[in-house]
C-alpha positions in Angstrom: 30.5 -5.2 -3.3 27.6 -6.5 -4.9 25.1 -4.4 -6.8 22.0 -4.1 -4.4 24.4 -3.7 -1.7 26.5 -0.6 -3.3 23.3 0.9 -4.8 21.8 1.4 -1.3 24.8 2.7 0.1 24.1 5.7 -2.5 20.1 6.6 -1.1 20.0 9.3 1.0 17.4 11.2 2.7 15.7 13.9 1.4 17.2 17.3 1.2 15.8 19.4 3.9 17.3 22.7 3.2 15.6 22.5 -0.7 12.2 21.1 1.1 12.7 24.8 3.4 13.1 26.5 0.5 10.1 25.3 -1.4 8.0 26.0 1.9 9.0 29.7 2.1 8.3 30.4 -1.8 5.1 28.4 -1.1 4.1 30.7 1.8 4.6 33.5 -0.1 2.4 32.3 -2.9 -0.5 35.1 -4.2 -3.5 33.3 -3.1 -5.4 31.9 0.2 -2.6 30.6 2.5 -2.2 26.7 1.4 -5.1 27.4 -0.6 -3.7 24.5 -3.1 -3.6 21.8 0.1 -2.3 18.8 -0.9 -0.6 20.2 -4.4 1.4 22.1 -2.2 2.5 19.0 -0.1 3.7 17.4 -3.2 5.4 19.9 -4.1 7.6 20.3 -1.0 8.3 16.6 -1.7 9.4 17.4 -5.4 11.7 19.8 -4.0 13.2 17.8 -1.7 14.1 14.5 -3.9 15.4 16.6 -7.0 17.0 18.9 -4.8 15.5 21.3 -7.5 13.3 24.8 -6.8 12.4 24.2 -10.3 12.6 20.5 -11.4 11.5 19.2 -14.6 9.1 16.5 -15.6 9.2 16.3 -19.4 10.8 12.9 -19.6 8.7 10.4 -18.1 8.4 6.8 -18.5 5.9 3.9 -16.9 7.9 0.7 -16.5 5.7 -2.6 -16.4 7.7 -5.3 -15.1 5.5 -9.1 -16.0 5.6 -12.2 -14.5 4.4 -15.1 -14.1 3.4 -16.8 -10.5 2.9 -21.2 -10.2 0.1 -20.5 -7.5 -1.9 -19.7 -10.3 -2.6 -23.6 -10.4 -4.6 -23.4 -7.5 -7.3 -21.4 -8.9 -6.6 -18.1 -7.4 -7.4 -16.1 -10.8 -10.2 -16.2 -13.3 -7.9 -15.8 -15.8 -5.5 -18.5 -17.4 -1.8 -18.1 -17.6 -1.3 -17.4 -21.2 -3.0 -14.2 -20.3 0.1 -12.5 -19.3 2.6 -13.2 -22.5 -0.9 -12.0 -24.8 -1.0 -8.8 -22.8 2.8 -8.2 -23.2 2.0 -8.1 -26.7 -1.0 -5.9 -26.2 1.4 -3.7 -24.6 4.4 -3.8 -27.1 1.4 -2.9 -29.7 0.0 0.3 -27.8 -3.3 -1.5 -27.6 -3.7 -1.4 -23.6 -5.0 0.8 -20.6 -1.8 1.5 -20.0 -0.3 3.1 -23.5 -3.8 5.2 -23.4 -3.4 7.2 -19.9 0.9 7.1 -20.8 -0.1 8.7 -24.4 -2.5 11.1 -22.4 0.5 12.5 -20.0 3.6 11.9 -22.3 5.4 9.2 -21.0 6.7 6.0 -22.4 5.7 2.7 -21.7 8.8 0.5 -21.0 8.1 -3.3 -21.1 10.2 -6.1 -18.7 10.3 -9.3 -19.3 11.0 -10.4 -15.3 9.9 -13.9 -15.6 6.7 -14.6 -18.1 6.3 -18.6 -18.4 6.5 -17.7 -22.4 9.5 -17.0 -24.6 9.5 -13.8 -25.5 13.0 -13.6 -27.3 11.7 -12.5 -30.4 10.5 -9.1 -29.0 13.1 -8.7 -26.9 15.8 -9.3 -30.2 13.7 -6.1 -31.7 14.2 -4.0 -29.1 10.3 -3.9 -28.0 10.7 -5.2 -24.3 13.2 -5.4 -21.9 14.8 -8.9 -21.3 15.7 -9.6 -17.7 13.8 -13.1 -17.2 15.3 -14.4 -13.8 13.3 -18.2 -14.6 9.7 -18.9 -16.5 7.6 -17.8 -13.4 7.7 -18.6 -9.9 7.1 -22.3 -8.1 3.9 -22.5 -6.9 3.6 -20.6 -3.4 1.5 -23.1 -1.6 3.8 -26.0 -1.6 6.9 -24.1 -0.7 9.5 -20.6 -1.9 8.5 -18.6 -4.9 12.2 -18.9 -5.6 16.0 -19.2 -4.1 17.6 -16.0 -2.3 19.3 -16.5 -5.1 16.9 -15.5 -7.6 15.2 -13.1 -5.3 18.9 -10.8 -5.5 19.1 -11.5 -9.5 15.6 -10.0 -9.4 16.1 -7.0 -7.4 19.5 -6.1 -8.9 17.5 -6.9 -12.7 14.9 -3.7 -11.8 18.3 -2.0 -10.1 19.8 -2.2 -14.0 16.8 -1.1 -15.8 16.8 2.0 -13.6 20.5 3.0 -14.1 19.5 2.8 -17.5 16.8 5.1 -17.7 18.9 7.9 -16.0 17.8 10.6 -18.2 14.4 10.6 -17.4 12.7 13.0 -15.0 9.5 11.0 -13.3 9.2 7.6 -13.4 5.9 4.8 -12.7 5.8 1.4 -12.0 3.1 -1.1 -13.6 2.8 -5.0 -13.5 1.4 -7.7 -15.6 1.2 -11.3 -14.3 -1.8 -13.7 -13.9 -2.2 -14.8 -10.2 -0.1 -11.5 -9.0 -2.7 -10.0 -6.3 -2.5 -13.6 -4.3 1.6 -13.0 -3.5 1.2 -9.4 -3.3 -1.6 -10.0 -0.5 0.9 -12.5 1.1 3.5 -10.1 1.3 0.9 -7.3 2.6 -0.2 -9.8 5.2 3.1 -10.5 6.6 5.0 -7.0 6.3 1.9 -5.4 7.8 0.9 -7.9 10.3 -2.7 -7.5 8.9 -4.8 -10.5 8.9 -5.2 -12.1 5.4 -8.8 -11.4 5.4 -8.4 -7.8 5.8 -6.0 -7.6 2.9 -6.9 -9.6 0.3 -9.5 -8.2 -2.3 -11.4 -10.4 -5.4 -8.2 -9.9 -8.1 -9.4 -9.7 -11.4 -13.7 -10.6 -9.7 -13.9 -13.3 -8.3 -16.6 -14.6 -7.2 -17.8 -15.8 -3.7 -16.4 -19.3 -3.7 -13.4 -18.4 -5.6 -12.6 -15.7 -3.1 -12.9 -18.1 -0.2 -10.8 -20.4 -1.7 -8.1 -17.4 -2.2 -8.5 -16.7 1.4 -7.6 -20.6 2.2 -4.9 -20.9 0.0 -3.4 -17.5 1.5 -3.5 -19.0 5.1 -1.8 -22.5 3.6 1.1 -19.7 1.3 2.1 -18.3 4.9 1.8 -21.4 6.9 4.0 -23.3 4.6 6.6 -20.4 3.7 6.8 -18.2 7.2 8.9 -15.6 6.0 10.9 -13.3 7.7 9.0 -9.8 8.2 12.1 -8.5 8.9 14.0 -9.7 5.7 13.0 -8.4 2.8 14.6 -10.7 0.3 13.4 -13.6 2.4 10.1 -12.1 2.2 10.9 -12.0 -1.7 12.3 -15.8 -2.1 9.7 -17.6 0.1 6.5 -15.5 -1.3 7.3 -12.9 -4.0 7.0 -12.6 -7.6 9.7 -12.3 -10.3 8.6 -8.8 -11.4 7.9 -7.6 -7.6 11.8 -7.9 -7.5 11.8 -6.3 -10.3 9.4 -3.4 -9.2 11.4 -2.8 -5.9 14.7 -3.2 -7.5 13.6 -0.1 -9.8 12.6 1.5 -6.9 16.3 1.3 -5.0 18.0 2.3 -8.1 15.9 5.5 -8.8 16.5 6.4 -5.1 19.9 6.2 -5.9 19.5 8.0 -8.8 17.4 10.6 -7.1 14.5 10.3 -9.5 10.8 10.6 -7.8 9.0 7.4 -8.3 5.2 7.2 -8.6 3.8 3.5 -7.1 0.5 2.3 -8.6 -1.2 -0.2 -7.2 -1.7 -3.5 -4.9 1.6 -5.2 -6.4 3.3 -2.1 -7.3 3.0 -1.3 -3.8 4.0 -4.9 -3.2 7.4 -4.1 -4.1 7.6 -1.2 -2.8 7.5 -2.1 0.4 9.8 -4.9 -0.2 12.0 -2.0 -1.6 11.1 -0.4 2.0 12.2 -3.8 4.0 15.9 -3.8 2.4 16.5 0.1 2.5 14.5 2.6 4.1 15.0 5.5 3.0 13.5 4.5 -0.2 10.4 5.8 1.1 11.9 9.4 0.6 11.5 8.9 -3.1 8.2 6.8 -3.3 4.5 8.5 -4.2 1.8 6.8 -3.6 -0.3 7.5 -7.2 -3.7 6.0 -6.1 -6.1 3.6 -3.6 -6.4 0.6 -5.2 -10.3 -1.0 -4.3 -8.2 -4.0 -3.0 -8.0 -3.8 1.2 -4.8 -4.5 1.5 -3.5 -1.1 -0.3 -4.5 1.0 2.5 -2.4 -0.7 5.0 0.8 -1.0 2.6 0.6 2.4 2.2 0.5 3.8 5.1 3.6 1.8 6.0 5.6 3.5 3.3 3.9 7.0 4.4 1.3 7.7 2.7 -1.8 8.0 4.5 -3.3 9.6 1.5 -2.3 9.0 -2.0 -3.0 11.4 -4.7 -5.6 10.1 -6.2 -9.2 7.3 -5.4 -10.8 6.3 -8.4 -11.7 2.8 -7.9 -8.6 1.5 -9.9 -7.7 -2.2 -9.9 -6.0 -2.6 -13.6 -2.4 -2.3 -12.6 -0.2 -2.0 -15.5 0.8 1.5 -14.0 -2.4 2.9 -15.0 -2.5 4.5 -11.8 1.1 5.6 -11.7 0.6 7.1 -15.5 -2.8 9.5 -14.2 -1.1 10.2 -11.3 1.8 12.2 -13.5 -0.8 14.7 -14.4 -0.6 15.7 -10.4 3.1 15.7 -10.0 2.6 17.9 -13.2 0.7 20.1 -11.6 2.5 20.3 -8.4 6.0 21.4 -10.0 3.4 24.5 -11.8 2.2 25.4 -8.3 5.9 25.7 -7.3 7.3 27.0 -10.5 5.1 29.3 -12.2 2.3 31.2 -9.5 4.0 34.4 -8.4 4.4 35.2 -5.2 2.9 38.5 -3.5 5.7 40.6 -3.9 6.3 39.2 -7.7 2.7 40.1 -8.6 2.4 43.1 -6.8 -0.5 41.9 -4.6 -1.4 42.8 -1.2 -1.5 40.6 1.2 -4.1 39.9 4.1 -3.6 41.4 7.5 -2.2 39.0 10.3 
């Protein structure tokens, strides 16, 4: 049995009898019933994927998967290609949005090499990334597939590796680097939620009027010429994917497996997610939704993986796993709701009359 394949066979729902248990303590809480709101919520969903009354988040680790995407030659980004391998190395020395809000909340920021058009050997040889290239980016999405079925399972099972080896660690995030990413994220938002692609496709990195019109073109021509499977989600991978959005759902299905609660940051985070979602879906019983992203499309992706709401709306639009890395501070503060406010009887409190 191939790896994906037996991975998935080891997801499982939720426990319900821990998520029971974390709803009774919570009722009994000394303060306003629910008083906490959405805290609360999260922590009932802590509960339930650790299978813990008490889980632990001390070991916690943002994993940016980078890539690089060939539709960046038809002018769908502001920024040139050599953008991404530069900001690998921004990353590798702690210089980038992302190592300041991981430094902030204590986790480590994991670098993988998924498919950056660059040769990175050198920092992979001294241990500073993670080396699971599947090719030197993608083909170019408006003339035909990102990449073979072939490719799209070596990515998915790459981020299905890095995940069994980061075992020991409570909490992770997902981040992204790759110049052009937004355009096959909004591709993949377009088809899996049957949005049109004017509704989910946002200005990247700012573009400006003409060069968002001409993303909007190019996006019609990507689905016209690929017309992927919705129902496939490696299809939906090979035809119009990126090399590290197989790698971001691929660490998603393995720390399902693994039981490990998984915050997802933004537009392409989410990307993966719900290709994650397409090929197993119970995946969703491990996913959080860390913030809105200001591009359209996030909305609608997740509210297909179940979450209306995510924890936080600040205008992001970095990726890296900025979002996912703030977002720990919440799922923080959601285990200390469960774990350390007394309940009634525990702090001797009465409680209001029915």
């Amino acid at each position: 049995m191939k790896l994906l394949e037996k991975t998935c066979r080891d997801i499982f729902p939720q426990d319900s009898e821990m998520r029971a248990a974390a709803k009774a303590r919570l009722d009994q809480l000394a303060l306003p019933h629910w008083a906490l709101g959405d805290l609360m919520d999260l922590a009932i969903e802590l509960a339930g994927m650790t299978r813990s009354m008490s889980p632990s988040f001390k070991r916690k680790a943002v994993v940016t998967m980078a890539g690089d995407h060939g539709v960046v030659a038809e002018g769908v980004s502001k920024f040139p290609q050599e953008v991404t391998p530069q900001m690998v190395a921004n990353f590798v020395n702690g210089g980038a949005g992302i190592n300041a809000l991981a430094r902030q909340v204590g986790a480590e920021v994991l670098v993988v090499d998924m498919g950056v058009n660059s040769d990175l050997s050198a920092l992979s040889a001294a241990g500073k990334i993670i080396d699971k290239k599947v090719g030197p980016g993608t083909n170019n999405i408006a003339r035909g597939p990102a990449m073979s079925i072939a490719a799209a399972r070596r990515a998915v099972e790459a981020g299905i590796e890095v995940a069994q080896s980061l075992r020991e660690y409570d909490l992770l995030g997902t981040g992204d680097m790759g110049i052009g990413n937004t355009t096959p994220s909004s591709a993949i938002a377009a088809v899996l939620t049957g949005r049109p692609v004017e509704e989910v496709t946002g200005r990247g990195t700012g573009l400006n009027d003409e060069q968002y019109r001409r993303k909007i073109n190019v996006l019609e021509q990507i689905l016209q010429v690929n017309r992927p499977d919705p129902s496939n989600g490696l299809e939906v991978l090979a035809a119009i994917g990126g090399f590290e959005i197989g790698g971001i759902a691929g660490l998603i299905i393995g720390a399902a497996a693994q039981r490990q609660p998984v915050l997802v940051d933004g537009l392409i985070s989410t990307a993966g997610a719900l290709i994650a979602y397409r090929i197993e879906p119970f995946v969703r019983d491990y996913i959080i939704c860390a913030h809105r992203s200001v591009e359209p499309g996030h909305k609608y992706m997740q509210e297909m993986l179940g979450w209306p709401r995510p924890l936080l709306d600040l205008n992001l639009r970095l990726g890296e796993g900025t979002g996912a890395a703030l977002a720990m501070n919440i799922v923080e503060a959601a285990r200390a709701v469960l774990v350390d406010i007394a309940t009634f009887a525990e702090a001797a409190v009465a409680q209001a009359d029915k």
